[in-house]
PAZAPA-4460 file (N, C-alpha, C; in steps of 0.05 Angstrom, whole numbers, plus 32768, in hexadecimal, padded with zeros to 4 digits):
% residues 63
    n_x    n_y    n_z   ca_x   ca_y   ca_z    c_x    c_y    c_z   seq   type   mol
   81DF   7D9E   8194   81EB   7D86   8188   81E4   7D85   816A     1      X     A
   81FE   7D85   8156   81F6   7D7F   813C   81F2   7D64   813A     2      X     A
   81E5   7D60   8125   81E2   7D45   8117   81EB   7D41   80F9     3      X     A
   81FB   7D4E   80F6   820F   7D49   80DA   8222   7D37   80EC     4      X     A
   822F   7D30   80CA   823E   7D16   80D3   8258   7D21   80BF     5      X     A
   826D   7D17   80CE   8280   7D28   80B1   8294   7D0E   80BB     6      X     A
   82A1   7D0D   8098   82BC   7CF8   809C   82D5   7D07   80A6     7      X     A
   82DC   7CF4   80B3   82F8   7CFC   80C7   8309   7CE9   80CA     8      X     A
   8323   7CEF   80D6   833A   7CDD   80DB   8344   7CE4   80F0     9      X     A
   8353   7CD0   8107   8358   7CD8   8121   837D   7CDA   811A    10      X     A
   837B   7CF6   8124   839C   7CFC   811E   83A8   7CFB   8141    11      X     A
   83B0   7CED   8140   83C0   7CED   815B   83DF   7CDF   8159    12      X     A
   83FB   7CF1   8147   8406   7CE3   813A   841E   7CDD   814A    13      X     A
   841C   7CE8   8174   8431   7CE7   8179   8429   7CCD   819A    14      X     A
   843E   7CC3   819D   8437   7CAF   81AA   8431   7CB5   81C4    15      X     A
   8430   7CD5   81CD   8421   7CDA   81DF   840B   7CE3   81E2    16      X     A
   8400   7CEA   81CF   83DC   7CF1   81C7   83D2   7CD8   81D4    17      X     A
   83BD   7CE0   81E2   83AC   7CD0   81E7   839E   7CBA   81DC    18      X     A
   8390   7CC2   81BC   838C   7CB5   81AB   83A5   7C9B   8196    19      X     A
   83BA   7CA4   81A1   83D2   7C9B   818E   83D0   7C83   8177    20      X     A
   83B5   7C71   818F   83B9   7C50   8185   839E   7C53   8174    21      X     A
   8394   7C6F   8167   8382   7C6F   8159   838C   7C7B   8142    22      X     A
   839E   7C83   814B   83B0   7C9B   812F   83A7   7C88   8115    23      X     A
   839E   7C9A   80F7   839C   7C98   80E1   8381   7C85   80D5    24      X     A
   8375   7C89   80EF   8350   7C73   80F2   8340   7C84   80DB    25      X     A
   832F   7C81   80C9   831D   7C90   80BE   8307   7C8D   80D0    26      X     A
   82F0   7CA9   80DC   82DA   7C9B   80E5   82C3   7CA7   80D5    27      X     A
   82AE   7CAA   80E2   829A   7CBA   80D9   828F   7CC7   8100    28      X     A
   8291   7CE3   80FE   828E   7CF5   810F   8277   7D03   8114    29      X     A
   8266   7D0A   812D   8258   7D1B   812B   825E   7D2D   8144    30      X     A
   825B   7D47   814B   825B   7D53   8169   8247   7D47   817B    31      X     A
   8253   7D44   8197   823D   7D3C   81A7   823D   7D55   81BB    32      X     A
   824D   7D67   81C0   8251   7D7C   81D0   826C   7D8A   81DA    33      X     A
   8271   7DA3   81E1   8287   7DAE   81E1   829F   7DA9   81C9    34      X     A
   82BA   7D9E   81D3   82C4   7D99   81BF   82CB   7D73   81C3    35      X     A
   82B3   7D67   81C9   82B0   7D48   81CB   82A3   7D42   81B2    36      X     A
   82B0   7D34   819B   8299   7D28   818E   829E   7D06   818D    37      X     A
   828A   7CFC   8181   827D   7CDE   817D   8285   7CDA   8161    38      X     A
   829B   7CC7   815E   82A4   7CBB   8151   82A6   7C99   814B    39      X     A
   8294   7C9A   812D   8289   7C76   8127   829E   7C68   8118    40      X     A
   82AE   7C4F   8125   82BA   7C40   8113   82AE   7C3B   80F8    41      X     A
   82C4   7C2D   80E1   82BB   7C2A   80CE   82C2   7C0C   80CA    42      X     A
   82CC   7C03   80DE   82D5   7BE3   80E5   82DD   7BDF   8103    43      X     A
   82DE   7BBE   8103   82DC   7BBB   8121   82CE   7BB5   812E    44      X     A
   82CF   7BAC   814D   82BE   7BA6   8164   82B6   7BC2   8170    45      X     A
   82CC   7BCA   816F   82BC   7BEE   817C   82AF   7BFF   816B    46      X     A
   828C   7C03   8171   8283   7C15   8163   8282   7C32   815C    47      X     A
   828B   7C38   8179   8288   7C55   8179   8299   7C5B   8197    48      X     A
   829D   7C78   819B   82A9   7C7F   81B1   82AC   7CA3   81B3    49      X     A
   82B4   7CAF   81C6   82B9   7CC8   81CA   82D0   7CCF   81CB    50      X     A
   82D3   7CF2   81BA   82F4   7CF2   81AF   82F2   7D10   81B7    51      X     A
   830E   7D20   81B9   8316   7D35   81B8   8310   7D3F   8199    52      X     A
   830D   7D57   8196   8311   7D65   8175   8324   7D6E   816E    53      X     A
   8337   7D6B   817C   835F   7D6F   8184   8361   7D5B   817A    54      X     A
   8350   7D41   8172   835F   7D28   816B   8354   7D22   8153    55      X     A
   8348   7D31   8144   8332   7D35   8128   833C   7D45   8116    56      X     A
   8346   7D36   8101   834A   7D4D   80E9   8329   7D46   80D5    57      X     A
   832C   7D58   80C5   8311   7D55   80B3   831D   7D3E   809C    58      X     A
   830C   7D31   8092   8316   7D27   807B   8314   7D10   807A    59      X     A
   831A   7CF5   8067   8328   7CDC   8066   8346   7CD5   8068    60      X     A
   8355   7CCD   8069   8373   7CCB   8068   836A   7CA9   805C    61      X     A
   8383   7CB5   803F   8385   7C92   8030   8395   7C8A   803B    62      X     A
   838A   7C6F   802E   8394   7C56   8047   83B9   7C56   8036    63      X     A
***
């Protein structure tokens, strides 16, 4: 398990991705294992949750 943290954005831009209703989120990311990582809101009631890396591009995306 790393413990870097890298900025990310959840690309899920088609309305059948799983993620869809997260499409264009900035988070802050770390791996928790395989290809699952732990991804922290940067607003909101939800703090955190578990994501595909199929649904992770690297980066920020402006708002």
């Amino acid at each position: 398990m790393s413990n870097e943290i890298k900025r990310m954005w959840i690309n899920q831009p088609s309305t059948l991705q799983p993620f869809h209703a997260l499409h264009g989120t900035n988070v802050l990311a770390t791996r928790e294992y395989g290809d699952t990582w732990r991804i922290y809101f940067l607003s909101g009631s939800v703090i955190s949750q578990q994501i595909s890396a199929l649904a992770l591009s690297e980066g920020w995306r402006n708002a």
